[in-house]
C-alpha positions as CSV (number, residue, x, y, z in Angstrom):
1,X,100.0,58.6,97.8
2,X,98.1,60.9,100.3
3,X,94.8,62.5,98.4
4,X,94.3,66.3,99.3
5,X,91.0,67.1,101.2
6,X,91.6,70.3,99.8
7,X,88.8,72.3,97.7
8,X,90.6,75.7,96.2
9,X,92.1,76.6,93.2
10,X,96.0,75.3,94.7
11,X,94.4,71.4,94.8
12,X,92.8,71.5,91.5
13,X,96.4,72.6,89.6
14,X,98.5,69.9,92.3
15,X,96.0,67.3,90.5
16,X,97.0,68.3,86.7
17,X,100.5,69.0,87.7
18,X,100.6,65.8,89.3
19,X,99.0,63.9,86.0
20,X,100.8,65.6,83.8
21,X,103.9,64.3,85.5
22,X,103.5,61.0,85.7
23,X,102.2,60.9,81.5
24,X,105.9,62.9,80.7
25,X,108.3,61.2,83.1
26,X,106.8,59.0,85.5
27,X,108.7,58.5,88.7
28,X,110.8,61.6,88.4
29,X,110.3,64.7,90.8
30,X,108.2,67.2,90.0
31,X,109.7,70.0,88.7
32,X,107.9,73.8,88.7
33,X,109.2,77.0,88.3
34,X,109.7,80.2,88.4
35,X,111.8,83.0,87.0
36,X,113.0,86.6,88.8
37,X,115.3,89.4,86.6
38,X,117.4,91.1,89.6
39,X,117.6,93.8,87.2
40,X,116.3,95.7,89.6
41,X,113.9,96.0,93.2
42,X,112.0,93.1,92.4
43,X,108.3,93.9,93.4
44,X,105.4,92.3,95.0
45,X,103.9,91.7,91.3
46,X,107.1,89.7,90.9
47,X,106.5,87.7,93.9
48,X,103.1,86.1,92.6
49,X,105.5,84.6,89.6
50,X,107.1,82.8,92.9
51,X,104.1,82.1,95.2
52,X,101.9,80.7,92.6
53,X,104.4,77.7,91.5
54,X,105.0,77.6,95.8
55,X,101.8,76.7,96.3
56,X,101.0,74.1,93.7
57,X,105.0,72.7,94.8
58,X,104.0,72.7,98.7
59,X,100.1,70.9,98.1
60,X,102.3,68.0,95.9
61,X,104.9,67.6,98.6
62,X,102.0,67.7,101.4
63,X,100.9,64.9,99.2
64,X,104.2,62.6,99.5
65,X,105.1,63.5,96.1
66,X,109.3,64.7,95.2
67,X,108.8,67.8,94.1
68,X,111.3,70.3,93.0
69,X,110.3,74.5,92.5
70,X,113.2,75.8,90.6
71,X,113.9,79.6,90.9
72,X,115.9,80.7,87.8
73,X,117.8,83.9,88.6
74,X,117.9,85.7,85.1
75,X,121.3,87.4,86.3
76,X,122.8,87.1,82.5
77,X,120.3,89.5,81.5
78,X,121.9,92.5,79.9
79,X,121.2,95.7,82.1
80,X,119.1,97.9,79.8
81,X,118.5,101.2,81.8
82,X,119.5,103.7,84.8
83,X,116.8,103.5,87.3
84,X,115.8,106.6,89.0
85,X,118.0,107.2,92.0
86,X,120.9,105.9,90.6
87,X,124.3,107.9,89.2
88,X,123.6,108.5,85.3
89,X,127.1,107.7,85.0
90,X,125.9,103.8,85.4
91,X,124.9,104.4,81.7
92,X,128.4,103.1,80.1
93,X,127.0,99.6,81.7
94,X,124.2,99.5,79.4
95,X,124.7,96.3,77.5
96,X,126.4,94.4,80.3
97,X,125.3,91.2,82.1
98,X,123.9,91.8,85.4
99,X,126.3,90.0,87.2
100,X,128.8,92.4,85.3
101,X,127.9,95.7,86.7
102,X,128.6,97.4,89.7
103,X,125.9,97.3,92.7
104,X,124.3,100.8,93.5
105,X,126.9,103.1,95.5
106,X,127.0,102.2,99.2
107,X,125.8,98.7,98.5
108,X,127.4,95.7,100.3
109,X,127.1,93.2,97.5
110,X,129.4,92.0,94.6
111,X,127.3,93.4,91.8
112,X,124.1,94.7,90.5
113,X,122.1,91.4,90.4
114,X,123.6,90.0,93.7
115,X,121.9,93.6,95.2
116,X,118.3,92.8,93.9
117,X,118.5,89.3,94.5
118,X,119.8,89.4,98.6
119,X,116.5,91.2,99.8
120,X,114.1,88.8,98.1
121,X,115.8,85.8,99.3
122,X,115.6,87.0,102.6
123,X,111.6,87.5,101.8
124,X,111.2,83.9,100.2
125,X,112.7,82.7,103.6
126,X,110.7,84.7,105.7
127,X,107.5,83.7,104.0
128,X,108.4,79.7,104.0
129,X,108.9,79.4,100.3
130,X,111.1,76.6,99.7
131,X,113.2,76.9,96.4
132,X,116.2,75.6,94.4
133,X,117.6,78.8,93.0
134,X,119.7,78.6,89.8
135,X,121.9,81.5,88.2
136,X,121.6,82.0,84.8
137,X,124.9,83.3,84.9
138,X,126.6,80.1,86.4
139,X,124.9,78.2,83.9
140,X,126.3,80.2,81.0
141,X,129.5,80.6,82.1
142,X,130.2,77.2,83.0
143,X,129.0,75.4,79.7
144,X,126.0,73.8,81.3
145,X,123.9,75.0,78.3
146,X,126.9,74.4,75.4
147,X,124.8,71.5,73.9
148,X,121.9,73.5,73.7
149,X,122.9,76.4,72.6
150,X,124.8,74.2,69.9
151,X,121.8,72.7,69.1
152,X,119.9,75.7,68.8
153,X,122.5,77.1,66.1
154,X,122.2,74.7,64.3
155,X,118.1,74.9,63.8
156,X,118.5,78.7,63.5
157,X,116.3,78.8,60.2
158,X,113.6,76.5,62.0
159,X,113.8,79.0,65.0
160,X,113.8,82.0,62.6
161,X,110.4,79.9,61.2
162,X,108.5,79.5,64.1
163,X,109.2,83.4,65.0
164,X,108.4,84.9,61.6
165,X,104.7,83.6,62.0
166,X,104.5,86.6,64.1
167,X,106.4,89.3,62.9
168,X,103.5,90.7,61.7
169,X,104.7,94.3,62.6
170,X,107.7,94.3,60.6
171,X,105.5,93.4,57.3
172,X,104.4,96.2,54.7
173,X,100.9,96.5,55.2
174,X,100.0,93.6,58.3
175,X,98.0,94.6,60.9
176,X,99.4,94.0,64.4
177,X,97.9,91.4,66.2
178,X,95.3,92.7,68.8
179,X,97.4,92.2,72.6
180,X,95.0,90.0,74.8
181,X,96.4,91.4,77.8
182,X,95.0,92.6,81.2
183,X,94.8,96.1,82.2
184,X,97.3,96.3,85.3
185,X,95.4,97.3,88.0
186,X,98.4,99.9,88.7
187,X,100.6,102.2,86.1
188,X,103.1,101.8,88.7
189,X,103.3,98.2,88.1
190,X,103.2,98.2,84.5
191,X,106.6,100.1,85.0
192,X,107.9,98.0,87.0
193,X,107.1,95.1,85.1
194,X,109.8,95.8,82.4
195,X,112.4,94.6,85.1
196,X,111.0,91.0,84.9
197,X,111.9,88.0,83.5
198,X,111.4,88.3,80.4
199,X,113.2,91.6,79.7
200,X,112.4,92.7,76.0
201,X,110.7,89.6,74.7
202,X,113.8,89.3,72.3
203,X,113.7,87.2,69.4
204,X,117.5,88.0,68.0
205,X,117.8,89.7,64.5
206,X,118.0,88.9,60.8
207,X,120.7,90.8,59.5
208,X,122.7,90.2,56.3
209,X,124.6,87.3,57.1
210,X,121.0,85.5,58.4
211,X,119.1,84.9,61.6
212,X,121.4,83.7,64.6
213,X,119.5,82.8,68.3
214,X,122.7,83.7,70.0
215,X,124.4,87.0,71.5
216,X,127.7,87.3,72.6
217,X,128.9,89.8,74.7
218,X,131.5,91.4,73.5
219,X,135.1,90.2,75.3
220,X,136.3,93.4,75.6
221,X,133.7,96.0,77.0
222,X,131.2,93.0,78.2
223,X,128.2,94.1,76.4
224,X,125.9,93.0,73.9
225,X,126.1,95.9,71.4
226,X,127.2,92.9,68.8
227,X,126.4,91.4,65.6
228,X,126.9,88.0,64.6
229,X,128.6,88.4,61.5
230,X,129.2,84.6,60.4
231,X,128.8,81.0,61.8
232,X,130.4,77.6,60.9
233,X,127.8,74.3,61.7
234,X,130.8,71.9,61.5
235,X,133.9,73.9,63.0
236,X,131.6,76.3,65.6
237,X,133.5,79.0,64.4
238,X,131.3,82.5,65.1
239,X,132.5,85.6,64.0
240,X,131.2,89.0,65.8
241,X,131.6,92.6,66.1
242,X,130.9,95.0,68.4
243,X,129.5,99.0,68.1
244,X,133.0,99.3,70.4
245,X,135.1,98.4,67.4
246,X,135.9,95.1,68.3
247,X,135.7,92.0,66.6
248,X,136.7,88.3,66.5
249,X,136.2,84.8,65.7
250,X,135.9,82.4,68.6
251,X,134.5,78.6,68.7
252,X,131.3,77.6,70.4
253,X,132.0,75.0,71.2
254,X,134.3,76.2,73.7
255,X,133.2,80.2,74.6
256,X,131.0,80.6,77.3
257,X,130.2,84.4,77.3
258,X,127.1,85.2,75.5
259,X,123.7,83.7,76.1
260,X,120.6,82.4,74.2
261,X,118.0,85.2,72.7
262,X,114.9,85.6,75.6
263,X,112.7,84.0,73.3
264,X,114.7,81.0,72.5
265,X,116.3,80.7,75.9
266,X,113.3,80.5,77.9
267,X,111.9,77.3,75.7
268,X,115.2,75.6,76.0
269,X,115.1,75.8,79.5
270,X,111.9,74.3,79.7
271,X,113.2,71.0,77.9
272,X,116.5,71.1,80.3
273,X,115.3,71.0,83.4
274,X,112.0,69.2,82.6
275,X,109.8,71.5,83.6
276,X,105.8,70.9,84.1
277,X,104.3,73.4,85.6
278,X,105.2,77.2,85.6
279,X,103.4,80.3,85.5
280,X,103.3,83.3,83.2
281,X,102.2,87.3,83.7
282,X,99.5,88.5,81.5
283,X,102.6,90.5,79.8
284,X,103.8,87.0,78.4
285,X,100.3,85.9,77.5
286,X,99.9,88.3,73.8
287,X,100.1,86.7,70.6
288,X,103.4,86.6,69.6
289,X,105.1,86.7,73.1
290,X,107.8,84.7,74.7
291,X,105.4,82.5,76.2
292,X,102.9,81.7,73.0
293,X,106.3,81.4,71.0
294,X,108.2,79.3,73.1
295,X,105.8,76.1,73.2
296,X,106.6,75.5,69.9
297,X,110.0,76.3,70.2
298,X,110.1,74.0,72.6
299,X,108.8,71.2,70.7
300,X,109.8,72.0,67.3
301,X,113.4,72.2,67.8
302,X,114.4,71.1,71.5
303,X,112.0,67.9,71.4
304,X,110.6,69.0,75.1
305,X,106.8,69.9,76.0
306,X,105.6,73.4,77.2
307,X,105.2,73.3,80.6
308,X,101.3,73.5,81.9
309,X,100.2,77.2,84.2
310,X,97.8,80.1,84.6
311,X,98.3,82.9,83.4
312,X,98.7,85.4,86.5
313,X,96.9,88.9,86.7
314,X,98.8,92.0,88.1
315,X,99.0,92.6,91.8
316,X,98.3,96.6,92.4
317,X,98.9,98.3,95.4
318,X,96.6,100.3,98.0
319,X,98.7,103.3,98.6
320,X,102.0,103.5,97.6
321,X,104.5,103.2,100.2
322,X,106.8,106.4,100.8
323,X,109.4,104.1,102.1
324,X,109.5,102.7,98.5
325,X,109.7,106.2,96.8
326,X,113.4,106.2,96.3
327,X,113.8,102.5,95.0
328,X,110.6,103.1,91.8
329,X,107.8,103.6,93.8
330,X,106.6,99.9,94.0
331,X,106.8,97.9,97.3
332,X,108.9,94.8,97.3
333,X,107.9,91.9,99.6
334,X,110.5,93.2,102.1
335,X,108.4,95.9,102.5
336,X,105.5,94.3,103.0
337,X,106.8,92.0,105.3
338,X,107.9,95.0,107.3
339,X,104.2,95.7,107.8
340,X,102.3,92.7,107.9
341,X,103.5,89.2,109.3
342,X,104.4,86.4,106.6
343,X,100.9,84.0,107.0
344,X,98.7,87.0,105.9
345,X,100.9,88.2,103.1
346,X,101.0,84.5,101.7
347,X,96.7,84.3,102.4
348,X,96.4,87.5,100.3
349,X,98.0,85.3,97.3
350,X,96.5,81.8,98.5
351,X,93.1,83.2,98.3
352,X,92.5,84.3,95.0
353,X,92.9,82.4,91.8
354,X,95.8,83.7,89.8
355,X,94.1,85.1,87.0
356,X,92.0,87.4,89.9
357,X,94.0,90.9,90.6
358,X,94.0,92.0,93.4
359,X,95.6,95.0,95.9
360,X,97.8,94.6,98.7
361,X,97.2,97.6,101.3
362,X,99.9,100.1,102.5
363,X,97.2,102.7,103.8
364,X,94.7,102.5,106.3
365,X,93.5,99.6,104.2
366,X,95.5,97.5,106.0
367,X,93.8,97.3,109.2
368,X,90.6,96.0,107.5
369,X,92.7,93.4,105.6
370,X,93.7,92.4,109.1
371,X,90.3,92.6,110.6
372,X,89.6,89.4,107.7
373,X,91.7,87.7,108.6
374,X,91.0,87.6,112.3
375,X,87.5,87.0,111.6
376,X,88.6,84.0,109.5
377,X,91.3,82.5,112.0
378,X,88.1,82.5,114.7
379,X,85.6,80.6,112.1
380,X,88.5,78.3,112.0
381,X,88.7,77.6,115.3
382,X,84.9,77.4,115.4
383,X,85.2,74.9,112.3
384,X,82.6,77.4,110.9
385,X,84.8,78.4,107.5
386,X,83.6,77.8,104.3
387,X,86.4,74.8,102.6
388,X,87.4,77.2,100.2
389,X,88.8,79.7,103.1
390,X,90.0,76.8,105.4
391,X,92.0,75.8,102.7
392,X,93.6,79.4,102.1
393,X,94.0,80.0,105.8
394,X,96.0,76.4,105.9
395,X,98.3,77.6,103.1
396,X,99.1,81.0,104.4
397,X,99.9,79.1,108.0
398,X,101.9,76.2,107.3
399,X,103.5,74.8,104.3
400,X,104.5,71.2,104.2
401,X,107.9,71.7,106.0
402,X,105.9,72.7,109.0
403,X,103.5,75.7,110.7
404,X,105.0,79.4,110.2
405,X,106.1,81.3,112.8
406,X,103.3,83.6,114.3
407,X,102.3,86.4,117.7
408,X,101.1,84.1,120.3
409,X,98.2,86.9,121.2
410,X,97.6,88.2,118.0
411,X,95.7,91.3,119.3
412,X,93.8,93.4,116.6
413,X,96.4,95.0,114.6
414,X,94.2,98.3,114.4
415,X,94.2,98.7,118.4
416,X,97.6,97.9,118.3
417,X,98.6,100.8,115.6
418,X,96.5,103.2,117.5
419,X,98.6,102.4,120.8
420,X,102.1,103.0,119.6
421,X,100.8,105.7,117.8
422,X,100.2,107.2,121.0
423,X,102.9,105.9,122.7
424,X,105.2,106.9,120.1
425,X,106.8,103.1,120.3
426,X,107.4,103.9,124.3
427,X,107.6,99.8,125.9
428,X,106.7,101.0,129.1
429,X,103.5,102.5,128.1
430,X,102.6,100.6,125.4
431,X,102.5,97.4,127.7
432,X,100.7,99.3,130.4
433,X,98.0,100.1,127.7
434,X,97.6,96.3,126.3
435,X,97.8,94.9,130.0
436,X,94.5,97.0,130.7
437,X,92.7,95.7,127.8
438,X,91.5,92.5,129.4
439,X,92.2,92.8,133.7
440,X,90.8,89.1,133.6
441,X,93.8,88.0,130.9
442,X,95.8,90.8,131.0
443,X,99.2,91.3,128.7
444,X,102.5,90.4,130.3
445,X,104.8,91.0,128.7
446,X,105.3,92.7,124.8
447,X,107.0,89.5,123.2
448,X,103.0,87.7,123.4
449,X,102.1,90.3,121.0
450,X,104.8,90.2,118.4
451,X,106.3,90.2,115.9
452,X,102.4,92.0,115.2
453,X,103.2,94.4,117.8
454,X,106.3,95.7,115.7
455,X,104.9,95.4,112.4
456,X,102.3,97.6,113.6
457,X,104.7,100.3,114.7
458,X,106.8,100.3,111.5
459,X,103.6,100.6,109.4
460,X,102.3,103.8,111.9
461,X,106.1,105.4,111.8
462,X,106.7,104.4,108.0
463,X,103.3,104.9,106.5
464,X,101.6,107.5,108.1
465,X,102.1,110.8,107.4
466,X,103.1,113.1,110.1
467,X,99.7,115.5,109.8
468,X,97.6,112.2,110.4
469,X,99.4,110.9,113.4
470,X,98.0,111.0,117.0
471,X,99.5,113.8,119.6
472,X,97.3,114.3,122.9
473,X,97.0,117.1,124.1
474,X,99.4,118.7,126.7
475,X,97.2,121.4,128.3
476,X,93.1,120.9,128.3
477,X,91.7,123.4,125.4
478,X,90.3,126.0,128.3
479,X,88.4,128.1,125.5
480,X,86.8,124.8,124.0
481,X,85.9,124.0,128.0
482,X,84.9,127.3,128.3
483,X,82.1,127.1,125.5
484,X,80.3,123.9,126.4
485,X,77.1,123.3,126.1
486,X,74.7,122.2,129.0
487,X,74.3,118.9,127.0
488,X,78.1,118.1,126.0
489,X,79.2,119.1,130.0
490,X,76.6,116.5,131.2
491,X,77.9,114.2,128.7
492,X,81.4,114.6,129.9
493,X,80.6,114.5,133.6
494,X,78.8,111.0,132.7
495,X,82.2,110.2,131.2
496,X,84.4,110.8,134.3
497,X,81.9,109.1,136.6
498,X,82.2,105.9,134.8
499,X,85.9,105.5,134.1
500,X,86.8,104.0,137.2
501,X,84.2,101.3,136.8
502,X,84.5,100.8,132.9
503,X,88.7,100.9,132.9
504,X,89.2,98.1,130.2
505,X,88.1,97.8,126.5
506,X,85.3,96.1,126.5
507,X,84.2,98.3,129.3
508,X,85.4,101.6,127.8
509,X,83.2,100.7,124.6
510,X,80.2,100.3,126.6
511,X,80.4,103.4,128.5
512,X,81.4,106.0,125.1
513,X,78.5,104.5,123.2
514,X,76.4,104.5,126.5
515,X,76.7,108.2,127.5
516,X,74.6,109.3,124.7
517,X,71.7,106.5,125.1
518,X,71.8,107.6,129.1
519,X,71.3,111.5,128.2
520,X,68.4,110.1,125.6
521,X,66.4,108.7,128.6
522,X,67.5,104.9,127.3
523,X,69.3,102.5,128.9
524,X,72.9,101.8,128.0
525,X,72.5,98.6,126.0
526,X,69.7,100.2,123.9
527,X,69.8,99.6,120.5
528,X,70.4,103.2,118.2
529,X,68.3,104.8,116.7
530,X,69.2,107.0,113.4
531,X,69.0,110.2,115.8
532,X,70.5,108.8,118.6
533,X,73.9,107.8,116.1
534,X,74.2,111.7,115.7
535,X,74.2,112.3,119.0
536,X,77.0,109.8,119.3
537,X,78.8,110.8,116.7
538,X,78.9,114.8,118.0
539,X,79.8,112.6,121.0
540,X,83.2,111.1,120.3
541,X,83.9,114.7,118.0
542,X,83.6,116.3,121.3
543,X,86.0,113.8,122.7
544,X,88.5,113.9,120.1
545,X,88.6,117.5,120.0
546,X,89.2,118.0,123.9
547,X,91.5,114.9,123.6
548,X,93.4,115.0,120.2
549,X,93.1,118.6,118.6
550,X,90.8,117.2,115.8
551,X,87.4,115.5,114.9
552,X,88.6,111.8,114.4
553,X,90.9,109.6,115.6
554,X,92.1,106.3,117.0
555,X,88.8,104.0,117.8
556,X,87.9,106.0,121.4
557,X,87.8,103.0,124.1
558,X,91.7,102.5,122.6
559,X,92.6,106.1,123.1
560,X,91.1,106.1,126.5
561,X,93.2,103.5,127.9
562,X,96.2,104.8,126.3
563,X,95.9,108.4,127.0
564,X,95.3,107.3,131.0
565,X,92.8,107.6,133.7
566,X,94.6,111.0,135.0
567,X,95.6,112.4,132.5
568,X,92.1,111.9,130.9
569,X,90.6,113.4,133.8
570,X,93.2,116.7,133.5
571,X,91.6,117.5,130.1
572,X,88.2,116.3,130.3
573,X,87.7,118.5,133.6
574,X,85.0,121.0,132.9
């Protein structure tokens, strides 16, 4: 098999994963996973449970190696709360398997989970991830899991075992066990983070008639509000009642509507779909948790190993996107891929190690996180990248199925927010703007610059608040023109002289930098000097205010071009 000439973090987990396979089943695909609650809006914290098993999958199969990245749907969940936003009245499905209550009002889908899960699928596709998803629910419901559940029953006391070592906090007098767990880099996300996977890290419950790993929901108001009240080994005969005031006896062996205990469930999976590698949040990581728990579980009762996989740090967010306000407050991948194009969302996750946090940017951020990656795509082309950042780059462009899509003149994504900013979005304009960046190459037509054309605009129109956006000026500011100084009408006139001459980018950055070095006696390629940086700076104020209303705005040689010789000229004009 092909060797990777990879050097990042990706290569060196393919090579374990890849070892580890062939010592546990060797010839078999590779099997890595991951695990999404639709319980509800399932965040970009969520998506690094996804993207770091996507990675690791894609380097093996780059590799020649089967590999197969399972994406369980935890759709059996019960639903535990009423999100904000939603009618309170969605209370009475408390209790009830995802797949059992009603999507949010006005929602196309079937139910609840299939809501959450549609939008992420359609990010996972976006973004190249290649996955074989699996419904929890199906799996239930059809009997897939009868043995094991079985099975499980049947080693209840060696289950209850293995979980009393730490139920600590239900003993007289123990201390709790100190929580080895990462501060999120976000509140926000530590909120959200009770939708995921592992819901609430249950264990089940010793009541009087003992410790049972299994829930039914209840057959006649579908929730979980029951107790186990008695179990036959030989006949599978399990009695239960339910806080609605039902109760019956129904055999295992045949009923197929109830599910394993979180903690029990997740290790049996493990061990049924031979799973080596698979991530888990630092949430899982704390003595006691599902994760810790479940690897001996899994080998003290369903025979299977504990799959190998970092543990992954929180993903926090640079400015919280209003557009996200009504769904929790946390941006899902669908909103970031609203903003950004798919290879840089997927390079923000290839290049840091899993236990790094990091911050994906919804503010002004966001242009700088573009400028980096820019800079890196040209040290690629000039083989000049480091092998760490050449590896990342290749990740976030291509996966083994073949290159993502991308803009065929990826101008900077800063420029481009400044220009339908002042466009307002207008086509017309917009392209007369970028086809006067460069007269020598000039823009053609708008489909070269996109889809980072209109990511641009959505992140301006979505992102930015109203006050902050850019509206030139109708009429000149006559009192402003009246009260010039000697100094600043000079520097204007300078200006106006030059714009014919300098009409492109490249030129129009020369010329507002240069005005200030002429009126210093220098000449126009100078290099500054501390005072002559104030004197640019008043400068482009000057500028902005006669232009703009205000001290600051787009970058100058950008607003320029967009606002239009003429019109420039009309309120400029001493």
């Amino acid at each position: 098999m092909a060797q990777s000439t990879e050097t990042d973090w990706v290569s060196r987990f393919a090579d374990e994963v890849i070892a580890e396979a062939e010592r546990r089943a060797p010839g078999k695909p590779i099997v890595c996973a991951s695990g999404l609650s639709p319980s509800g809006p399932i965040h970009l914290g969520n998506l690094r449970e996804v993207m770091t098993p996507h990675l690791v999958a894609d380097e093996i199969r780059r590799r020649g190696y089967p590999c197969v990245h399972i994406l369980s749907w935890d759709d059996y969940d019960r639903y535990r709360k009423v999100p904000a936003g939603i009618d309170p009245s969605w209370s009475e499905h408390i209790g009830k398997p995802l797949t059992s209550v009603p999507a949010p009002p006005g929602s196309a889908y079937a139910n609840w989970a299939e809501h959450f899960k549609a939008p992420m699928i359609e990010a996972l596709r976006q973004l190249g991830i290649e996955f074989h998803g699996i419904s929890q629910t199906e799996k239930y419901t059809s009997g897939a899991y009868r043995e094991q559940i079985l099975h499980a029953m049947r080693h209840r006391r060696e289950i209850d075992a293995v979980l009393d070592r730490y139920r600590t906090k239900d003993k007289p007098g123990a201390k709790k066990p100190a929580k080895q767990q990462q501060k999120p880099v976000d509140e926000a996300e530590l909120a959200a983070a009770e939708g995921s996977g592992a819901a609430a890290e249950d264990d089940g419950s010793a009541g009087a008639a003992g410790y049972y790993p299994y829930k039914p929901y209840c057959s006649v108001c579908e929730r979980d509000l029951t107790t186990v009240t008695a179990y036959d080994d030989e006949t599978t005969a399990l009695t239960y009642a339910c806080v609605c005031g039902h109760g019956e006896t129904v055999l295992l062996s045949e009923h197929n509507r109830g599910k394993l205990v979180w903690k029990v469930d997740w290790p049996m999976r493990w061990a049924y779909e031979g799973v080596v590698f698979e991530p888990s949040g630092v949430d899982h990581s704390s003595p006691g948790s599902s994760f810790v728990v479940g690897g001996q579980i899994v080998r003290e009762v369903f025979g299977g190993e504990q799959p190998i996989g970092p543990m992954y740090a929180f993903v926090g967010i640079s400015g919280m996107a209003k557009m996200s306000s009504s769904k929790g407050g946390v941006p899902t991948p669908a909103d970031a891929l609203e903003i950004m194009e798919a290879p840089l969302l997927r390079w923000l996750y290839a290049r840091r190690r899993p236990n790094q946090s990091f911050k994906i940017a919804f503010d002004q951020e966001i242009q700088r996180t573009y400028d980096e990656w820019d800079a890196l795509e040209r040290k690629i082309t000039e083989s000049t990248a480091q092998p760490g950042d050449a590896a990342a780059y290749s990740r976030a462009t291509r996966t083994a199925a073949g290159e993502l899509p991308r803009t065929p003149r990826p101008l900077p994504y800063r420029m481009l927010a400044s220009v339908v900013d002042i466009t307002t979005g207008h086509d017309e304009q917009t392209l007369r703007i970028l086809s006067e960046l460069d007269p020598d190459n000039p823009v053609k037509s708008l489909e070269e610059t996109r889809p980072r054309l209109d990511k641009a605009e959505r992140w301006i129109t979505t992102q930015v608040p109203a006050d902050q956006r850019t509206r030139v000026r109708d009429e000149p500011d006559n009192e402003r023109l009246a009260a010039l100084s000697e100094t600043e009408r000079e520097s204007l006139r300078l200006l106006l002289d030059g714009l014919d001459e300098h009409w492109s980018l490249d030129g129009l950055t020369t010329l507002v930098y240069g005005v200030p070095k002429i009126q210093a006696g220098l000449s126009p390629d100078a290099k500054p000097t501390p005072e002559l940086k104030v004197a640019q700076r008043s400068f482009f104020a000057l500028l902005y205010t006669l232009l703009v209303g205000r001290d600051t705005g787009p970058r100058l040689p950008t607003l320029l071009l967009a606002v239009g010789a003429d019109r420039v000229r009309k309120l400029l004009a001493a």
